[in-house]
N, C-alpha and C positions, 0 to 999 in steps of 0.2 A: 956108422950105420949105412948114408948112402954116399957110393962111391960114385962122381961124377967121373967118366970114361968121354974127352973132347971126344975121339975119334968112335966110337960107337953115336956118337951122337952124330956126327958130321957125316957116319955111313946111314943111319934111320933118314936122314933129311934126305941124301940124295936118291936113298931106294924109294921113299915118299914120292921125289918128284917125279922119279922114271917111272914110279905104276901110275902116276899122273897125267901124264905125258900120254903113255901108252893109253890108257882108261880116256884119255882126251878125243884120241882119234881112234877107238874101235865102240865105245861103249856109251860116248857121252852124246852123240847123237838118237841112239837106242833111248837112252835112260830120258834125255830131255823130251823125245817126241811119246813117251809113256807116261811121263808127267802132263805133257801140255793133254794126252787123249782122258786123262785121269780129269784134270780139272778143267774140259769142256766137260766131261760124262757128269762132272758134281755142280757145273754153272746150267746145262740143261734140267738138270733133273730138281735144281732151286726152284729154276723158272717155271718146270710144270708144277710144283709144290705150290708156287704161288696163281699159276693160274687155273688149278685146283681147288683153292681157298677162294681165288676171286669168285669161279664158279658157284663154289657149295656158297658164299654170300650172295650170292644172286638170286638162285633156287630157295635162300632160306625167306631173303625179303618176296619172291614170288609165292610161296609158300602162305608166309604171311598175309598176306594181302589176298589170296584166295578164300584163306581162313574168315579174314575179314569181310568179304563178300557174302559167301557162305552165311554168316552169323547176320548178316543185313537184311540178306534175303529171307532166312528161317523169324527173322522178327514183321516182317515184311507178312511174310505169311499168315502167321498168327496171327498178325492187327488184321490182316483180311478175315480170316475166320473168325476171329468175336464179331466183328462187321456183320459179315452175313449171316451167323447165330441171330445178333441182335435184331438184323430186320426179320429174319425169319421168325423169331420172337414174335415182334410185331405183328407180321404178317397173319402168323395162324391166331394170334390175340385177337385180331381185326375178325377174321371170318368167326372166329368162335361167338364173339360179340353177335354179329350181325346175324349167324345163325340162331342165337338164342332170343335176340327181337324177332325175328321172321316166324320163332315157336311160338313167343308168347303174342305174335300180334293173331297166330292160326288160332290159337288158345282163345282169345278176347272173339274173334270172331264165332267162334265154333260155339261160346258160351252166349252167344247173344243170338245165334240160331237157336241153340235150346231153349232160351227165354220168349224168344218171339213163339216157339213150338209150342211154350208150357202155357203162354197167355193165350195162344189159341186153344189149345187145350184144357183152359180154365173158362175162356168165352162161353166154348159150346156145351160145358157142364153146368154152369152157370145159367146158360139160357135153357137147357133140358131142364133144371132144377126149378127157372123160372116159369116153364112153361105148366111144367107138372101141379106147382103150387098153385097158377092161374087157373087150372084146369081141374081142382079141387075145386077152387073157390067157384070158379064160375057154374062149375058142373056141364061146362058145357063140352060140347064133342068138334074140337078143332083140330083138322089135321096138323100133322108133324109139319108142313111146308110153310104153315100158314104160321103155325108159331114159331118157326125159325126167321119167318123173316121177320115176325113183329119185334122179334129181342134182340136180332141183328142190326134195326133200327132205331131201338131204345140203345141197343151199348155205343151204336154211333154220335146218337143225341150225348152219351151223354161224356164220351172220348171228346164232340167238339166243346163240351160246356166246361 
């Protein structure tokens, strides 16, 4: 099957070394400074991948933490605005209130001017009715001045008794 040939073998070794040799001093300084530019180009571009990544975890925890702000402040707010709902609440609760004493105290007044209106207004009916009945009875002729005052007299006697 395989025929081992020393001297084929012993001519591949030496042509090995001579394109060796020669490949040493034309190409191997070529080849290694394409290598060494290869793996700075791949050790740079690790380092921006990773100060890339450092970056975007910077940004992501700033991010965060804006977020968290944000949401502090938006609760912040809200507790402020029921706050001021609630006094405002209060606040027009209070005027309504005091607006509606202030009607009903106009009201209590206003009805007790009518009443003092209607008591004078019942006085001087009362004393016309007294006068007229006295002035049957007596048959006599007394002016209207004279019987207002006698009955303005009698309702005082009888307001002090």
């Amino acid at each position: 099957m395989f025929d081992i040939n020393p001297g084929l073998i012993l001519w591949t070794i030496l042509t090995f070394l001579a394109v060796l040799v020669i490949l040493r001093f034309t190409a191997w300084k070529t080849l290694l400074a394409s290598l060494t530019a290869r793996e700075d180009s791949i050790r740079a571009s690790l380092e921006q991948a990773e100060s890339a990544r450092q970056e975007s975890l910077r940004l992501l925890e700033e991010h965060r933490r804006q977020r968290a702000e944000a949401e502090e402040q938006s609760r912040h707010i809200v507790t402020e605005g029921r706050e001021l709902a609630d006094h405002l609440k209060a606040e027009i609760l209070e005027k309504a209130q005091g607006s509606a004493r202030h009607i009903i105290e106009q009201a209590k007044e206003e009805i007790g001017r009518e009443k003092e209106k209607a008591l004078v207004q019942l006085r001087d009916e009362v004393a016309e009715l007294a006068v007229l009945a006295a002035g049957k009875i007596l048959d006599a002729n007394l002016d209207a001045a004279k019987h207002r005052k006698l009955v303005d007299s009698a309702i005082r006697d009888l307001n002090k008794g």
